[in-house]
C-alpha positions, 0 to 999 in steps of 0.5 A: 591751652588745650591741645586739639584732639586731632593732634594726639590722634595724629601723634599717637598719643592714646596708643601711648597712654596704653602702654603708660597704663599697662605699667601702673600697679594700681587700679586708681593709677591706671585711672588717672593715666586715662584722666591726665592733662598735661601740664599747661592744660590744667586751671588754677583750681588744679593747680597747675604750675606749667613747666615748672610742675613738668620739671619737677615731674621729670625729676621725680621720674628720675628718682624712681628710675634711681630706686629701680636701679638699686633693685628697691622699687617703690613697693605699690602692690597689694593697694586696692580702690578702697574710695567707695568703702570711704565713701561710704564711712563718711555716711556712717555706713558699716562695711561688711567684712570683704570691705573691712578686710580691703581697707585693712590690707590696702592700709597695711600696703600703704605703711609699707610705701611709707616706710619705705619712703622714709628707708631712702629720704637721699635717694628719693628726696622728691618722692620723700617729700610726697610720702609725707602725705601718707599718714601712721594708719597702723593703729586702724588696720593692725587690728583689723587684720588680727580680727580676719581670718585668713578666709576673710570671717571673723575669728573667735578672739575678735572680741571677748564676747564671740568666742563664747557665743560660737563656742556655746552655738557649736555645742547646740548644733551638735547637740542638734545632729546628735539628735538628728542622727538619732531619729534616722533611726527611730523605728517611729521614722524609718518607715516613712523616711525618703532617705536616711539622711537630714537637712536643713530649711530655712536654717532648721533642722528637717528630716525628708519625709514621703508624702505618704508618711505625712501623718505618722510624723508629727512636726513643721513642714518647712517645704517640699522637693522639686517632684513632690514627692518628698516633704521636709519636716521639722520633728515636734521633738527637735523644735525647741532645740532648733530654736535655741540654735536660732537665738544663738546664731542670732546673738552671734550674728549681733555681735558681729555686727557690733564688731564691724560697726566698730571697725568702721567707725574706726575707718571714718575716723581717719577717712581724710587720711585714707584719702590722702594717703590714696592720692599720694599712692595714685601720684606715685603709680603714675610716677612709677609708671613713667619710670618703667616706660622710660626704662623701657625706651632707654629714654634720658630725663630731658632739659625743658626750655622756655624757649620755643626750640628743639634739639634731640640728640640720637631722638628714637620713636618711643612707640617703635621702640615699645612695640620692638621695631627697628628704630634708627636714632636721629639728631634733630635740631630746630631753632626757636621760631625756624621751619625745618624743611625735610625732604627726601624719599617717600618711605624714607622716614620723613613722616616717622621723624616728624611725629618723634619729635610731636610726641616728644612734646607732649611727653615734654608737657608731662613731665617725661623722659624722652627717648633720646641721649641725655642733654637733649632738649625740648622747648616747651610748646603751649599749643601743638598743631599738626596736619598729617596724614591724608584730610580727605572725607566723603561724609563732608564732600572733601578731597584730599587737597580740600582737607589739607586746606581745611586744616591748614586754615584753622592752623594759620587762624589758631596758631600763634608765637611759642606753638609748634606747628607740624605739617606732613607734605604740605599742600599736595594734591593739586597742581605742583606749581601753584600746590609749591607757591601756596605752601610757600606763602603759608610757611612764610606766614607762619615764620612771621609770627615767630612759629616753630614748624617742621613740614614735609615736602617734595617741592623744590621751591621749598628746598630752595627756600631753605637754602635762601631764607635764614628763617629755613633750614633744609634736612633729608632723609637718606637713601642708598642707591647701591641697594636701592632702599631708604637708610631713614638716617636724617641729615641736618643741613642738605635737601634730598632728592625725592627719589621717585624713579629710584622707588618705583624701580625698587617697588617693581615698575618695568625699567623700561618705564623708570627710563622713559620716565627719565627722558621726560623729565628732562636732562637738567632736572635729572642731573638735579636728581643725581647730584642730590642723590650722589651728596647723599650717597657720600655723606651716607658713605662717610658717616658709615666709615665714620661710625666704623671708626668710633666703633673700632676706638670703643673697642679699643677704649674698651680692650684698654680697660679690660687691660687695665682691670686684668693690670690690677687684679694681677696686681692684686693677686701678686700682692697676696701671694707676695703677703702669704710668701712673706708669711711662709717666710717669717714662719720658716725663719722663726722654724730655723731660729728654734733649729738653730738654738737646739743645736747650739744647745746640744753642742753646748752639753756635748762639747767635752765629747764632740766628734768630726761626725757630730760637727759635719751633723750639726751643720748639716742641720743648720743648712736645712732651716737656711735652705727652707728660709730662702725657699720662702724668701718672696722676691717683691721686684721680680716677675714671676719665674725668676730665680730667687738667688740671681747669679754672682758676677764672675771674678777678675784675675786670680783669687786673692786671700783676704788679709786676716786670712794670711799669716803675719810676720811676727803673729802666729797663723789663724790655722795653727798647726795641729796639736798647738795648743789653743791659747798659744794662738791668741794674742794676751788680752789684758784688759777684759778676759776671754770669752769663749766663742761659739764657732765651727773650731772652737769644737777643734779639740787637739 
């Protein structure tokens, strides 16, 4: 079903429309924004596949949203309306360069969106898939582009034959104006000459001759100045080259000529390809597009439901949100069949929450994302009707109750099961009892055909409504009345005061006549007032500690992982001092094995002639690559700043001599005293012989 014009005036939806086509790249895709029916509006012929074609185009929205996210975009510049030049084609009409050279660059753009297409097969399986129907044009336009110079002419090699035939047409002209140059001096023409310079008329060769040298000049007179005063004549002596000129630019002409009918034959031959290569591109404009605007609003692809209900999650007016005004996030949730009844304020947003959610259905019926949280839900509406804004017309004698009741009977006549149905202060504009008993009966109507409406209203009797009737729910708008101005926070479930005294007050109206107005109202009805402005006041209250308290924990949550990434690159980075550490180590200890062997053999060839000097060197040398191992020793289970070499526990009691340190009875001492000689200290060993031994006292030579 079509929606009525009146409710995409109502809902801002052309304004909408702007901002889409403003994101396109593409002359065609503007184009087929302005012409876009929503999904369910279409015919067969058009096919149109309702909401399963809306999902579909949600999906695809959402992969050219993943491609802009990974910074390659779908690559739409440089693709030109070339459909009347295909046109044309068809007809066997030759193009003329300019068209040639835009077929061949839009061909080339669209190899480009090919190839591309085809670089991101899993990113984009959808937009793949509708890739395919641009086809391998390369063979039509690489040789199009190679024939074109940059200045759009054709070049010299477009064809083996022009080359020749420019070159041999520059040679006469050159011929020409040598021979012009020539005659400027010509004592036979000087005389007579206006100026010393030549021109051309007519694609010839002339000299400016004044009228009074006509006689003494013999040739063509192809015109004259503007005064008179000057004639333009070809000299008889330059005719026949002038005319060799002519018949050469003409041969050069002809095959030109014969050069772009070639290329548009070639172009016809694949007009079909170019069609549907163009038509693909223009879809993918539109998708792009969409994919820009919901970027744009922050938007989430939504789930489109079959049934008639509504559930936004932190819902923004994707308009506000385009134009860079403050938006307050709402959850708004009716079910299928139910009227939400949302009072509150005047000024309070309550107008502002019923058109969010109508163009979030017609966003829906396009296949958009909508600017609310992910998992947001929107049910898909064949028919949306609206009554908002004032219906009052002095050209059809109508006042402002008089056109609500207009659109009101056209509503209940039209509006049938699975419609949307939004309605802004129902019935106002004439007594309030009988303006509240009407709007209930037309709510009740509605409900009755299983309508989902959402309506706008001051009427207590409505309120009380949708405390009573299951089939209605109450919501309001809030209002803080330390500050006197409305919060445009919508809370489910609760009727709002209207406020109106608190909004005259803030609007400027004299205490004294806010009071007096109090009075007259009636204490009963004032206590109404207050006690729904106070349930707002605290709600507004507890949910303002209760978005400070999730803000603290975001920013604890968010402190805790920062934590955590430091946690690990310093863990990380103890571990790469840890492996360099261990490589200074292995370096040092290898350092000091080779320290170790030279002493050990330079001990070895001085061992006949070793003094206590040489052995107090030689184990200084050895402290040396010991002292530079531990230096480089990395200590894995130690925090940094912790002393490589821990202190030793301290010892109990008085120092004992180990065993095989103290003499035996019956065995000599291990330090014999000094001139004993060597062998008289070991014990016969009768197996094996000795072996020599490489220690600090075998350099101890009596």
């Amino acid at each position: 079903m079509t929606i009525a014009a009146k409710t995409l005036d109502d809902l801002g939806w052309p304004t909408y429309v702007d901002h889409w086509v403003r994101r396109c790249a593409t002359a065609r895709g503007a184009a087929a924004v302005r012409g876009f029916r929503l999904f369910g509006d279409r015919s067969e012929a058009e096919g149109d596949g309702g909401i399963a074609a809306a999902r579909e185009r949600a999906h695809e929205i959402t992969e050219a949203r993943g491609l802009r996210v990974r910074d390659v975009p779908l690559p739409l510049g440089g693709i030109a309306d070339i459909a009347a030049a295909i046109g044309r084609v068809r007809k066997a009409a030759a193009l003329d360069a300019p068209e040639l050279v835009a077929v061949a660059s839009t061909g080339q753009a669209l190899g480009r969106l090919r190839a591309h297409l085809r670089e991101h097969p899993d990113d984009a399986p959808r937009l793949a898939a509708r890739g395919e129907a641009i086809a391998d044009l390369g063979h039509v336009y690489l040789p199009i582009l190679e024939a074109f110079g940059p200045d759009g002419r054709l070049v010299d090699h477009a064809s083996d034959a022009l080359g020749p035939l420019r070159r041999a047409l520059a040679a006469i002209k050159a011929q020409l104006e040598k021979r012009m140059g020539a005659l400027l001096g010509d004592e036979r023409f000087a005389p007579y000459l206006q100026d010393a310079y030549y021109t051309q008329r007519e694609d010839r060769y002339v000299l400016p001759v004044r009228t009074d040298g006509k006689g003494f000049v013999r040739g063509i007179v192809h015109g004259t100045s503007q005064s008179g005063q000057t004639l333009f004549i070809e000299p008889e002596e330059i005719v026949d080259l002038n005319n060799r000129a002519k018949l050469a630019e003409a041969e050069v002409l002809d095959e030109e000529r014969r050069i772009l009918v070639k290329f548009s034959g070639w172009v016809a031959e694949e007009a079909d390809a170019f069609d549907a290569a163009l038509a693909a591109a223009e879809t993918l404009d539109v998708i792009a597009a969409a994919a820009i605007i919901a970027e744009d609003t922050v938007a989430a692809e939504p789930i489109l439901d079959d049934a008639p209900r509504i559930a936004l999650l932190h819902a923004r007016h994707p308009l506000m949100l385009l134009a860079e005004r403050r938006c307050v996030a709402n959850d708004i949730t009716v079910a299928a069949g139910a009227t939400l009844l949302v009072s509150g304020p005047n000024a309070g947003g309550k107008t502002v929450a019923l058109k969010t959610v109508g163009l979030a259905a017609l966003m829906a019926r396009c296949g958009h994302h909508l600017a609310a949280e992910s998992g947001s839900a929107m049910g898909w509406f064949p028919d949306i009707r609206t009554d908002i804004g004032d219906a009052q017309s002095l050209e059809h004698d109508l006042s402002t109750f008089s056109g609500h009741m207009v659109n009101l009977r056209e509503l209940l006549a039209t509006a049938g099961p699975g419609s949307l149905v939004l309605i802004d202060e129902i019935a106002v504009g004439t007594d309030p009892d009988q303006g509240a008993a009407l709007a209930q009966a037309v709510l009740e109507a509605l409900a009755a055909r299983g309508i989902t409406s959402i309506v706008t209203t001051h009427y207590e009797r409505l309120k009380a409504l949708g405390a009573t009737d299951a089939r209605f729910a109450n919501a309001s708008v809030g209002y803080d009345l330390a500050r006197l101005e409305p919060t445009f926070k919508l809370h489910l479930g609760v009727p709002g005061s209207s406020g109106a005294l608190a909004v005259a007050r803030r609007m400027g109206i004299a205490a004294a006549v806010v009071d007096r107005a109090r009075d007259l109202i009636g204490p009963h009805v004032a206590r109404v007032e207050e006690l729904l402005a106070s349930v707002a006041d605290q709600r507004r209250r507890i949910e303002e500690e209760r978005a400070a308290l999730l803000a603290e924990l975001e920013a604890a949550e968010a402190e805790r992982a920062a934590l955590r990434v430091n946690r690990t690159r310093t863990l990380a980075r103890y571990e790469k001092q840890t492996r360099a550490a261990h490589g200074e180590a292995l370096t040092a200890l290898k350092a000091a094995r080779r320290e170790i062997d030279d002493v050990r053999r330079d001990v070895k060839a001085r061992a006949g002639a070793a003094t206590p000097d040489d052995v107090k060197a030689a184990t200084r040398r050895l402290v040396t690559p010991g002292a530079t191992v531990a230096r480089h020793e990395p200590q894995r289970q130690m925090p940094p700043g912790t002393p490589l070499d821990p202190p030793r526990r301290p010892r109990r009691g008085p120092r004992r001599r180990h065993a095989r340190h103290r003499p035996r009875q019956g065995r000599p001492a291990r330090h014999p005293p000094p001139g004993t000689p060597r062998r008289a200290c070991r014990p016969p060993r009768p197996r094996r012989p000795p072996r020599p031994r490489r220690s600090r006292r075998s350099l101890q030579r009596p």
